[in-house]
PDB file of N, CA, C and O in Angstrom:
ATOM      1  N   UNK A   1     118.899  83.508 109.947  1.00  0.00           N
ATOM      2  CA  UNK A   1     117.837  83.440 110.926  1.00  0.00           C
ATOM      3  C   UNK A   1     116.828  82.347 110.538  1.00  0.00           C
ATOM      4  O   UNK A   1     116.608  81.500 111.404  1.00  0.00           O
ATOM      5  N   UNK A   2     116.101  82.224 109.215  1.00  0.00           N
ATOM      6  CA  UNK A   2     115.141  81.273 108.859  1.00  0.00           C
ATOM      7  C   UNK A   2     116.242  79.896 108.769  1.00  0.00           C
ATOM      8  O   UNK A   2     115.729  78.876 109.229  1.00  0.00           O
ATOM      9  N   UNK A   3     117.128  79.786 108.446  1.00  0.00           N
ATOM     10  CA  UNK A   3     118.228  78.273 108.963  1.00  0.00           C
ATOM     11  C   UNK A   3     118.143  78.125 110.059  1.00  0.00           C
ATOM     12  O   UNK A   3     118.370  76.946 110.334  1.00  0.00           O
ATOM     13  N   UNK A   4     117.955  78.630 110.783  1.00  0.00           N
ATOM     14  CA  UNK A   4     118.127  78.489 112.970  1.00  0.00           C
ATOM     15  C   UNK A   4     116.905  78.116 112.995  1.00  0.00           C
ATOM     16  O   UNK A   4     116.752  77.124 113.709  1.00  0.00           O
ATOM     17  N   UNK A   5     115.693  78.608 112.372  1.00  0.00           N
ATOM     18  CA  UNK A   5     114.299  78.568 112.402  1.00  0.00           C
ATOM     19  C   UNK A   5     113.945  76.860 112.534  1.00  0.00           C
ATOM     20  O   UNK A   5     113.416  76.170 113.406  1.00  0.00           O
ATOM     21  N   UNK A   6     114.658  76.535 110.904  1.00  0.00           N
ATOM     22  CA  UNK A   6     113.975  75.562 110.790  1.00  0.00           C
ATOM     23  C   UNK A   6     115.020  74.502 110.870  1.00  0.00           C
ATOM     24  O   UNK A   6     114.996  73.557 110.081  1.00  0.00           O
ATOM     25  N   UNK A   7     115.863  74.607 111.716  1.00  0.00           N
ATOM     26  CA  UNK A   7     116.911  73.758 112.493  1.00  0.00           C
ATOM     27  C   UNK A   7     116.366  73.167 113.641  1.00  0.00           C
ATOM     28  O   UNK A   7     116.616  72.004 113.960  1.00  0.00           O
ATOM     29  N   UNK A   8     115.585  73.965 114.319  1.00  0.00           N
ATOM     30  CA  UNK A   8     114.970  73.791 115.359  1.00  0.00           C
ATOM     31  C   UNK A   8     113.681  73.685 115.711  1.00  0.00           C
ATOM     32  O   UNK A   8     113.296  73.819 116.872  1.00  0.00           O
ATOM     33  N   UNK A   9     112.751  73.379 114.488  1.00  0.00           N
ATOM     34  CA  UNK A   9     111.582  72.851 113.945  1.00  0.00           C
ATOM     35  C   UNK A   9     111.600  71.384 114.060  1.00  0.00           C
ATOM     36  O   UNK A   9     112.256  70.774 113.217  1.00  0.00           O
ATOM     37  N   UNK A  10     110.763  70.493 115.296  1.00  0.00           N
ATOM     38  CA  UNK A  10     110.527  69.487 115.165  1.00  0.00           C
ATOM     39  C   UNK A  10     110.054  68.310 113.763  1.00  0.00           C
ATOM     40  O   UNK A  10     109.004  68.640 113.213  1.00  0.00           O
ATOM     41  N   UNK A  11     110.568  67.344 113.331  1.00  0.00           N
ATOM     42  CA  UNK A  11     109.522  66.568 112.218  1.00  0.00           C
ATOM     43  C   UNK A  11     110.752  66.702 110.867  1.00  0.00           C
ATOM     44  O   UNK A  11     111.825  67.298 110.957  1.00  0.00           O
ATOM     45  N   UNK A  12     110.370  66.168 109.983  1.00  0.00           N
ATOM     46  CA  UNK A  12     110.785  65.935 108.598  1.00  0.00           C
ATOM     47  C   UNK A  12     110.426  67.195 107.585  1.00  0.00           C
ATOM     48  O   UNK A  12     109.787  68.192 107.923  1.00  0.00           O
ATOM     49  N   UNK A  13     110.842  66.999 106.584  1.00  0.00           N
ATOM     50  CA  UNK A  13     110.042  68.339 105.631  1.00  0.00           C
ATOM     51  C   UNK A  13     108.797  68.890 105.692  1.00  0.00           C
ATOM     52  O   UNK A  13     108.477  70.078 105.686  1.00  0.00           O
ATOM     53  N   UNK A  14     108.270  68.116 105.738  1.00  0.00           N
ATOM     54  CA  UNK A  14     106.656  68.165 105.246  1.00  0.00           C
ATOM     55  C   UNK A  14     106.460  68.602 106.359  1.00  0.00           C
ATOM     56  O   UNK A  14     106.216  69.807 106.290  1.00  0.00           O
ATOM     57  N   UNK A  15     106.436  68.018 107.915  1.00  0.00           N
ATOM     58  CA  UNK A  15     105.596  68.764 109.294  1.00  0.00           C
ATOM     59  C   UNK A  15     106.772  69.883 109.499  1.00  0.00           C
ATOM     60  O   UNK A  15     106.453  70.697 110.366  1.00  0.00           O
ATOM     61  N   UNK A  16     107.982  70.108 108.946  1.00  0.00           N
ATOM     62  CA  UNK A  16     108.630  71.616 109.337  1.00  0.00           C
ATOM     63  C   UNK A  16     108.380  72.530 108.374  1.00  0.00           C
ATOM     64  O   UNK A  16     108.899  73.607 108.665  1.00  0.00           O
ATOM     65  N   UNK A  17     107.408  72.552 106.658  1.00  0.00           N
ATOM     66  CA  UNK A  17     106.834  73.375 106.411  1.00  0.00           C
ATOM     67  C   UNK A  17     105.625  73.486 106.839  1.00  0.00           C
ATOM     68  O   UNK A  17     105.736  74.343 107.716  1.00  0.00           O
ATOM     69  N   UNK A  18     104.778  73.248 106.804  1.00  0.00           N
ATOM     70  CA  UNK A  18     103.707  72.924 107.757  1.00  0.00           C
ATOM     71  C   UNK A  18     103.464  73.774 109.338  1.00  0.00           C
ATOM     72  O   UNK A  18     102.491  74.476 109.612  1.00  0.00           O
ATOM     73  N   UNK A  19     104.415  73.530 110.063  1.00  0.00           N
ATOM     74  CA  UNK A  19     104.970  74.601 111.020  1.00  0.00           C
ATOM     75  C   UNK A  19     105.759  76.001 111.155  1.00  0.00           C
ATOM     76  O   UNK A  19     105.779  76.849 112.048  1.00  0.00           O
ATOM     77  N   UNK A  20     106.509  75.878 109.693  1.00  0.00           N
ATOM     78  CA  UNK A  20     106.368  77.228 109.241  1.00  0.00           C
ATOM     79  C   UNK A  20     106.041  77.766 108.534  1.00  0.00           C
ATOM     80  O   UNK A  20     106.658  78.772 108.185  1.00  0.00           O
ATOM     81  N   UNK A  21     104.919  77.386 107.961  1.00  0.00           N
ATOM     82  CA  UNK A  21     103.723  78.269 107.539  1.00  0.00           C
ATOM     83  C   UNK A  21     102.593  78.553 108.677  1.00  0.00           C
ATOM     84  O   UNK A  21     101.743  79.438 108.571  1.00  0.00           O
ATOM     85  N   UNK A  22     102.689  77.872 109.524  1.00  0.00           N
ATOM     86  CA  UNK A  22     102.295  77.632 110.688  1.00  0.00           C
ATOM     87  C   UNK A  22     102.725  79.655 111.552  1.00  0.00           C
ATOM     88  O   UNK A  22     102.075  80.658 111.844  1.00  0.00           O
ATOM     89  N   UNK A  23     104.078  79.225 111.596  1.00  0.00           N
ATOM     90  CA  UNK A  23     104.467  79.980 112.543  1.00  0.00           C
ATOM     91  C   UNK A  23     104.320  81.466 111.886  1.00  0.00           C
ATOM     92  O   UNK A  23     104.077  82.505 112.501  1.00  0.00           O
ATOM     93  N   UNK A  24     104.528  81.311 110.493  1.00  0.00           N
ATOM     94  CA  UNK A  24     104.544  82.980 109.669  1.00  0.00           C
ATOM     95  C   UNK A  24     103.433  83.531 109.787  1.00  0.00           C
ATOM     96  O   UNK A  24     103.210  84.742 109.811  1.00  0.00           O
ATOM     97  N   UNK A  25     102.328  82.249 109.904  1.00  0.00           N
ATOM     98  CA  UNK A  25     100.694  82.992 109.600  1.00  0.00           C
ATOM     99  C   UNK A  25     100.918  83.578 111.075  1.00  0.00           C
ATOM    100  O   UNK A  25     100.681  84.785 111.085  1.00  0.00           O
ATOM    101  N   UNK A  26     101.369  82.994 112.528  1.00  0.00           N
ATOM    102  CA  UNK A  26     100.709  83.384 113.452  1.00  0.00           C
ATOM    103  C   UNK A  26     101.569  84.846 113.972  1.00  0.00           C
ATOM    104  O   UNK A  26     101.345  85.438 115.028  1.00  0.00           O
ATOM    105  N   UNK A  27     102.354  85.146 113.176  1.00  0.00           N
ATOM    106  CA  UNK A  27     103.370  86.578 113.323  1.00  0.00           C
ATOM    107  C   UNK A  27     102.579  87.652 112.706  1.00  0.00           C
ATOM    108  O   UNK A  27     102.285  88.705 113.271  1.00  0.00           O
ATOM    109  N   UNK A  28     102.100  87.160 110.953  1.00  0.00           N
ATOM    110  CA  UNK A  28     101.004  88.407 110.743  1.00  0.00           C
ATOM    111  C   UNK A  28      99.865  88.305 111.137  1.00  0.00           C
ATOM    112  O   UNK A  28      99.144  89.214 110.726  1.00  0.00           O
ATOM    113  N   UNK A  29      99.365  87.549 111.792  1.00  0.00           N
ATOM    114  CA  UNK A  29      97.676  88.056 112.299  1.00  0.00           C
ATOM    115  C   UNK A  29      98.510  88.472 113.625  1.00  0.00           C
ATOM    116  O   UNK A  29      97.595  88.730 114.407  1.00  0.00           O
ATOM    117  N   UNK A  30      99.425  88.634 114.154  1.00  0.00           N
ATOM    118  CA  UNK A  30      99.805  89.065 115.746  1.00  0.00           C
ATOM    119  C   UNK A  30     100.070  90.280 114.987  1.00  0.00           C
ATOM    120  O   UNK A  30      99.471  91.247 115.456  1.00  0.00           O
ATOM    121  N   UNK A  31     100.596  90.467 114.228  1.00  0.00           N
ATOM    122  CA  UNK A  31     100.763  92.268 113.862  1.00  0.00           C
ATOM    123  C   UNK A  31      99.822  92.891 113.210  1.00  0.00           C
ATOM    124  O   UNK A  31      99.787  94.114 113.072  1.00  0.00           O
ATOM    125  N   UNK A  32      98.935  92.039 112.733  1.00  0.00           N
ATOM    126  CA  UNK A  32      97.838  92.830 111.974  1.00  0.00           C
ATOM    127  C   UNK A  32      96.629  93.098 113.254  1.00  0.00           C
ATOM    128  O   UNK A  32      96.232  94.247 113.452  1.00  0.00           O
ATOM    129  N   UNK A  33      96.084  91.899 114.106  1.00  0.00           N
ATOM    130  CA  UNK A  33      95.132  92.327 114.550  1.00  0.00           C
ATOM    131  C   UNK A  33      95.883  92.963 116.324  1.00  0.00           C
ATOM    132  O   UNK A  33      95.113  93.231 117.246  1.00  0.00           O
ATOM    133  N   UNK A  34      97.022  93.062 116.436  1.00  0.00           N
ATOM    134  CA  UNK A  34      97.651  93.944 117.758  1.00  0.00           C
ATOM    135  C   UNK A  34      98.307  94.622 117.510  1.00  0.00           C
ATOM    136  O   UNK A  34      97.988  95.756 117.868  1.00  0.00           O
ATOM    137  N   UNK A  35      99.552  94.503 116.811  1.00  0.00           N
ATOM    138  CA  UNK A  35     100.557  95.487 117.064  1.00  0.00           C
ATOM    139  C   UNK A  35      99.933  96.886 116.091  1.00  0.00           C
ATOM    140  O   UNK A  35      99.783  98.003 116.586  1.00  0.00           O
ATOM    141  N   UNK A  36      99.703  96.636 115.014  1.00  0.00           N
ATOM    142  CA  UNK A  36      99.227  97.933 113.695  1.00  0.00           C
ATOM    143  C   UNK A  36      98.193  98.532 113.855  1.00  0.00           C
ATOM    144  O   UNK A  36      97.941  99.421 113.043  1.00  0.00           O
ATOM    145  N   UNK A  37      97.219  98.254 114.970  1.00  0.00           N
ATOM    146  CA  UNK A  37      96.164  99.023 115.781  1.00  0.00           C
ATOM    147  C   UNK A  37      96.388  99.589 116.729  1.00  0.00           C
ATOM    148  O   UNK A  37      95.454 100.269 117.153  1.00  0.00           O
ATOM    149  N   UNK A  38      97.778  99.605 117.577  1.00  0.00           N
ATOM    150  CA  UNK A  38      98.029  99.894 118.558  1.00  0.00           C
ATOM    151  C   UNK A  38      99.181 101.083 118.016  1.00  0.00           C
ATOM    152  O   UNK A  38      99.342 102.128 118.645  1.00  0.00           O
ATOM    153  N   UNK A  39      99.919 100.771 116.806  1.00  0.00           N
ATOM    154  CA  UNK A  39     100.444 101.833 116.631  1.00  0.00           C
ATOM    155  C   UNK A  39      99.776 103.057 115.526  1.00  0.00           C
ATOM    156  O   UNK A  39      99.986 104.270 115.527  1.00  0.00           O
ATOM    157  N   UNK A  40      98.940 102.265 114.649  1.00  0.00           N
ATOM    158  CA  UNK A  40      97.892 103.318 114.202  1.00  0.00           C
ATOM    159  C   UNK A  40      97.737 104.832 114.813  1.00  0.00           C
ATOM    160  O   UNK A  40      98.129 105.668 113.999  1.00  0.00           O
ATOM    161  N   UNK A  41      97.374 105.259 115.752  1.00  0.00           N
ATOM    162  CA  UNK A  41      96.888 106.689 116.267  1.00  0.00           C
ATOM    163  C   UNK A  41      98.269 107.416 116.478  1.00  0.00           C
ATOM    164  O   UNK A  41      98.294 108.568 116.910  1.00  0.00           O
ATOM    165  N   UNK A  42      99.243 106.828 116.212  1.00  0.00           N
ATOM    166  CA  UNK A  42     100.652 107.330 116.592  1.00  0.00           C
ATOM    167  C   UNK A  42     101.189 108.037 115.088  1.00  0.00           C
ATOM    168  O   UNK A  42     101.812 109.066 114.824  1.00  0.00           O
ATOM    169  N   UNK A  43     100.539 106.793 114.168  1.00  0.00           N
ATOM    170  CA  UNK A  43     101.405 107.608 112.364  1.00  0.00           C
ATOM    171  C   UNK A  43     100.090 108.601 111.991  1.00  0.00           C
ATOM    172  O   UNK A  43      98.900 108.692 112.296  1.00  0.00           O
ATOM    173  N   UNK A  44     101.112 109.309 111.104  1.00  0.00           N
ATOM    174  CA  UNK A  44     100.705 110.587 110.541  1.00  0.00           C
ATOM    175  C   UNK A  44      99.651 110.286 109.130  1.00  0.00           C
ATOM    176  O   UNK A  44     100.214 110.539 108.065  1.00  0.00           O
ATOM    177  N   UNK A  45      98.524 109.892 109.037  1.00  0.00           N
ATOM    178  CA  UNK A  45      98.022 109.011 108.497  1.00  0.00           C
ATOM    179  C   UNK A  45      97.010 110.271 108.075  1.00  0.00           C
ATOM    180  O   UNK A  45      96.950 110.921 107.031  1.00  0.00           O
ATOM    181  N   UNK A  46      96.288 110.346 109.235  1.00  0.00           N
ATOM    182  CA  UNK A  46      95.471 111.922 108.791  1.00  0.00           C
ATOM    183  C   UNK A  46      95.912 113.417 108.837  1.00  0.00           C
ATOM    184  O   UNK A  46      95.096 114.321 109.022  1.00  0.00           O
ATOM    185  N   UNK A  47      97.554 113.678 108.617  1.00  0.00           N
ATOM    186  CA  UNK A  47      97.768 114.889 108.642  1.00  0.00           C
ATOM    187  C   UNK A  47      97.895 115.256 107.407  1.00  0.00           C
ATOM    188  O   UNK A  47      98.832 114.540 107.054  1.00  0.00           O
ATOM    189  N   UNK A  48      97.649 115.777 106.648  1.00  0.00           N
ATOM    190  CA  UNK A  48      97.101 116.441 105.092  1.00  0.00           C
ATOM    191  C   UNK A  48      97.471 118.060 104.942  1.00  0.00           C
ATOM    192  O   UNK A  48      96.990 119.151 105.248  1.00  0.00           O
ATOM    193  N   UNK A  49      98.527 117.558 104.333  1.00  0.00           N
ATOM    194  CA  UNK A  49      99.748 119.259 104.244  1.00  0.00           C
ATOM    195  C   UNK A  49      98.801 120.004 102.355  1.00  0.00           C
ATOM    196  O   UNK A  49      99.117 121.090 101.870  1.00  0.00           O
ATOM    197  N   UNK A  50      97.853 119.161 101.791  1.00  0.00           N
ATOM    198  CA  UNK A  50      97.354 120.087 100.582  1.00  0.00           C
ATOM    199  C   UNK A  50      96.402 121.328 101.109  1.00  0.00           C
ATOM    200  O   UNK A  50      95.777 120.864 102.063  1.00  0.00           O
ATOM    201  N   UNK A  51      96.136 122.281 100.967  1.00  0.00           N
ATOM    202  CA  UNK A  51      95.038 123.302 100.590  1.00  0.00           C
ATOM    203  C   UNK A  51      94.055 122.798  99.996  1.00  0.00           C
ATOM    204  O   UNK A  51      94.407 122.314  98.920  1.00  0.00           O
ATOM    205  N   UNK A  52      92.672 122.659 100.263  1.00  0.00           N
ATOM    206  CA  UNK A  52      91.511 122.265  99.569  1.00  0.00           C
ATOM    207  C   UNK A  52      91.168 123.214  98.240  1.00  0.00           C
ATOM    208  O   UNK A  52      90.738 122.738  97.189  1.00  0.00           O
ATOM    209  N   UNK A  53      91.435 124.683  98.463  1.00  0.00           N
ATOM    210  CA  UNK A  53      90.961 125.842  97.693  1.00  0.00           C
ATOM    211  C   UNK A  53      92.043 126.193  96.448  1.00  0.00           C
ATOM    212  O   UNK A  53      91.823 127.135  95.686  1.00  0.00           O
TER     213      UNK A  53
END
């Protein structure tokens, strides 16, 4: 998959890392600030199976 990636990345070395560092940053801020807030209220994050007492 990352060979197809950067097969099809315009430019020489330098502007096809460049673009994919490019492209990786813009996948985790798309999952950090949309997708992992949106699935947040769905995981079991605050269900707490201990006894306090």
């Amino acid at each position: 998959m990352y060979g197809w990636i950067w097969d099809h990345l315009p430019g020489n070395a330098a502007v096809k890392g460049f673009l994919f560092l490019v492209l990786v940053a813009s996948v985790i801020l798309l999952l950090w600030f949309y997708v992992f807030p949106l699935a947040e209220p769905l995981l079991p994050f605050g269900d707490v199976t201990v006894d306090g007492g």
